[in-house]
C-alpha positions in Angstrom: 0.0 0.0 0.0 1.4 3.4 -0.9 0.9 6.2 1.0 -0.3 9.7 -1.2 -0.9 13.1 0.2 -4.2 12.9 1.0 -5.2 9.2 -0.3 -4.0 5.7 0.0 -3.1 3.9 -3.3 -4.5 0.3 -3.2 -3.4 -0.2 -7.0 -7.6 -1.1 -8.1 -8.4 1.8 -5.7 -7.2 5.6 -4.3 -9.1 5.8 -1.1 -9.9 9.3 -0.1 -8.2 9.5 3.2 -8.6 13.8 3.0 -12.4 13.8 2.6 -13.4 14.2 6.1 -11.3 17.2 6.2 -11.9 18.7 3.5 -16.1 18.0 3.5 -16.7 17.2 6.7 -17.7 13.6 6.3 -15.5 10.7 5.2 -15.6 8.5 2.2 -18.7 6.3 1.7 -18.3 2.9 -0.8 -20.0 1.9 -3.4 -20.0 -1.8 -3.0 -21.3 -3.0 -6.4 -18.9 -3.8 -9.3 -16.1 -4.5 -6.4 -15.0 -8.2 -4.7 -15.1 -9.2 -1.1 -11.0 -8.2 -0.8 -11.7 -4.8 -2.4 -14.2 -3.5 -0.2 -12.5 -5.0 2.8 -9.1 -4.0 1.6 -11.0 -0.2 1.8 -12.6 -0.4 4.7 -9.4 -1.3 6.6 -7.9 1.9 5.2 -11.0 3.9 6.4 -11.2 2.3 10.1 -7.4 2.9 10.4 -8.3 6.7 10.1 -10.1 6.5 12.8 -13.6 7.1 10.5 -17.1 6.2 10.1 -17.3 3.3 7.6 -20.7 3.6 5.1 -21.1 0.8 2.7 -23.9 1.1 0.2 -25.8 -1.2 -1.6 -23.8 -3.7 0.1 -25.3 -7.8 -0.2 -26.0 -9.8 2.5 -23.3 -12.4 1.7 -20.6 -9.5 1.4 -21.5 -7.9 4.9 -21.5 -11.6 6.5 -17.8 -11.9 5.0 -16.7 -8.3 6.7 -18.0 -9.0 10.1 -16.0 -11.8 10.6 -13.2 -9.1 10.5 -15.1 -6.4 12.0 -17.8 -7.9 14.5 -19.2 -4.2 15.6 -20.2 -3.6 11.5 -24.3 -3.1 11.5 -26.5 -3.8 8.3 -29.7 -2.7 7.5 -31.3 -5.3 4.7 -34.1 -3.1 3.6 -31.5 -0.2 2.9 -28.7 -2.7 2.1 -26.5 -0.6 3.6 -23.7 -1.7 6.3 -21.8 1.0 8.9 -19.6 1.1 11.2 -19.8 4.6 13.5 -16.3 5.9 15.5 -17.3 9.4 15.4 -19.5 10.5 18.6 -19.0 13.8 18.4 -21.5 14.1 15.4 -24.5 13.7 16.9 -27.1 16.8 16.7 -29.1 17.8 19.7 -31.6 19.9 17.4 -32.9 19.6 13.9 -35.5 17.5 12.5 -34.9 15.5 9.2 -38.3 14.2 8.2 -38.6 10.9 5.6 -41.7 10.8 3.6 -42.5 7.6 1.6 -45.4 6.9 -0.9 -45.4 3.1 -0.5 -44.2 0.1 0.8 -42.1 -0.6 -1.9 -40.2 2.8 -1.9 -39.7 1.7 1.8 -35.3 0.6 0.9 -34.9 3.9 -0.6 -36.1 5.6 2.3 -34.1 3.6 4.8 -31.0 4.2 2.9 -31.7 8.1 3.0 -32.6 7.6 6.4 -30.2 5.7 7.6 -27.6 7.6 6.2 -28.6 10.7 7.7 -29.0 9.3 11.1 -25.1 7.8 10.8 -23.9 11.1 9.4 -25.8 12.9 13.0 -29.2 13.9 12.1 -32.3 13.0 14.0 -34.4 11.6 11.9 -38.1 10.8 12.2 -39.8 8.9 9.3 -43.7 8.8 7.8 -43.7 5.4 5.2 -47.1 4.5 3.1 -48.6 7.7 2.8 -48.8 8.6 -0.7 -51.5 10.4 -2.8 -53.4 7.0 -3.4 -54.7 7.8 0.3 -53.6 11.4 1.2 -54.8 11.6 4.3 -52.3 9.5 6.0 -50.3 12.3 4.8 -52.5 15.0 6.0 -52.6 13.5 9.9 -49.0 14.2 10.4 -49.5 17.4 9.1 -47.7 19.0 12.4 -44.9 17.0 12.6 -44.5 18.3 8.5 -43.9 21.5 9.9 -41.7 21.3 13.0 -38.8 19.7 10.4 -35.7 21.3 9.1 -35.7 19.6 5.9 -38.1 16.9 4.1 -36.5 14.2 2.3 -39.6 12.7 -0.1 -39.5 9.1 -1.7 -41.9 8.3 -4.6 -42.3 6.0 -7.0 -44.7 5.7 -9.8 -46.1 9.2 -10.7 -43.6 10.8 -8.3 -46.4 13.4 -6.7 -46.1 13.3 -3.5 -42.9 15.7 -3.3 -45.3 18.1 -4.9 -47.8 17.6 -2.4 -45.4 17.8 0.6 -43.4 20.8 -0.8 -46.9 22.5 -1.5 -47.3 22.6 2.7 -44.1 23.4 4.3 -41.7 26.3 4.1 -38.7 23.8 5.0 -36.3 22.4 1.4 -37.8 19.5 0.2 -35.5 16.6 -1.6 -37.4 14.5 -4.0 -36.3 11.0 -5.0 -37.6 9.6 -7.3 -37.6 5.7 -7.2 -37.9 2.8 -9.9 -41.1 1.3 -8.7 -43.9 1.3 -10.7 -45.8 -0.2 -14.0 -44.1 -0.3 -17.4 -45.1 3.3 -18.6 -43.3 4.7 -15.2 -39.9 3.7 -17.3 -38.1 2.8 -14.6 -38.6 5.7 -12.2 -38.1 8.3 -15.1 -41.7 9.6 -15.1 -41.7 10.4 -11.4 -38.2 11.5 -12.0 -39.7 14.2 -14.4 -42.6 14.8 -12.4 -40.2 15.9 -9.4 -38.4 18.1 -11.8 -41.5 19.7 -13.5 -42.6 20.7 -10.0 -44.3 23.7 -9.9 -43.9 24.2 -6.2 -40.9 25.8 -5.6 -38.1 25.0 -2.9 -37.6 21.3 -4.2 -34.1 19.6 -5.0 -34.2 16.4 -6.7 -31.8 13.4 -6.7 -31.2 10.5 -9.1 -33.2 7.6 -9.0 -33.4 5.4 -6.0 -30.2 7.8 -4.5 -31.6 7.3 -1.2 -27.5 8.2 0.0 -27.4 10.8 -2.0 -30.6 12.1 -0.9 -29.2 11.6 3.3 -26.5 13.0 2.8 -27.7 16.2 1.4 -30.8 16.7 4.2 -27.9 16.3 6.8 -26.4 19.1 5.3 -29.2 21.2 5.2 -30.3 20.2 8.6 -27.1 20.9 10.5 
């Protein structure tokens, strides 16, 4: 292993050693496309700093393999996402991060934005099923809607409920569109437009199914 100014060469990989510094917040993997050894040959580098280690869209099988190596690691199946925390001098006393789901089936994207936001030291509180098929499950946490710092939205399908949400709060609103729905919802693209034809204004939107990306981004707001 070679040692860089602010990464570590691992010949397949240069692991950002300098990203906490420089952003605040440390590396996070992307575990598909690499082998077992990779992604444990990175998150040894991570640990050794002394860092939270996020791994997304990590399998079962491949977070089985790392514990044996790392017994404290935590998974979370519906967000596929395994983490290790060292930093406790993250955590927020104040600041609400709200996560809205539309169904059941959005429900891993919203754990992974979730989840990610709560391991990056934002309270989180989270509102799953209530989309526009049956808007009043919405409606009754209308109060809690307002008392958050930030609104992280996870749709599917048409992609309307960031619309709806963004329509009733004066807090940022992050839209995600996700890749359930019927074959004319093209794979999350049509509520991907929807979010970005928005005529409410105050919304950012993500890529589809970027529940991390979608975390990351209400922590940022939020703190």
């Amino acid at each position: 292993m070679k040692y860089n100014k602010g990464y570590r060469e691992l010949g397949f990989a240069k692991v950002d050693i300098d990203r906490k510094k420089r952003r605040g917040y440390p590396e996070a993997v992307y575990c598909p496309g690499k082998t077992k050894k990779q992604i444990k040959d990175i998150a040894r580098v991570i640990l050794g700093q002394k860092h939270d280690l996020i791994l997304t869209r990590i399998e079962k099988d491949i977070y089985s393999y790392l514990k044996k190596s790392y017994p404290r690691l935590k998974y979370s199946p519906p967000a596929k996402l395994a983490y290790l925390c060292q930093d406790k001098e993250k955590i927020l006393k104040k600041g609400l991060v709200l996560v809205a789901s539309a169904g059941t089936a959005d429900l891993g994207v919203a754990e992974e934005a979730a989840l990610t936001c709560e391991i990056l030291g934002s309270p989180v509180t989270r509102i799953y099923d209530a989309g526009v098929a049956g808007i009043h499950r919405l409606l009754y946490h209308n109060k809690l809607l307002g008392q958050a710092s930030v609104i992280v939205v996870v749709a599917g399908m048409e992609g309307a409920l960031a619309s709806i949400v963004s329509g009733m709060v004066k807090c940022p609103v992050i839209a995600v569109p996700t890749s359930v729905g019927y074959g004319a919802s093209f794979k999350g693209i049509s509520a991907l437009l929807t979010m970005l034809n928005s005529c409410s204004p105050g919304i950012a939107v993500v890529n589809i199914d970027n529940g991390f990306g979608a975390g990351y981004l209400a922590n940022l707001i939020n703190r």
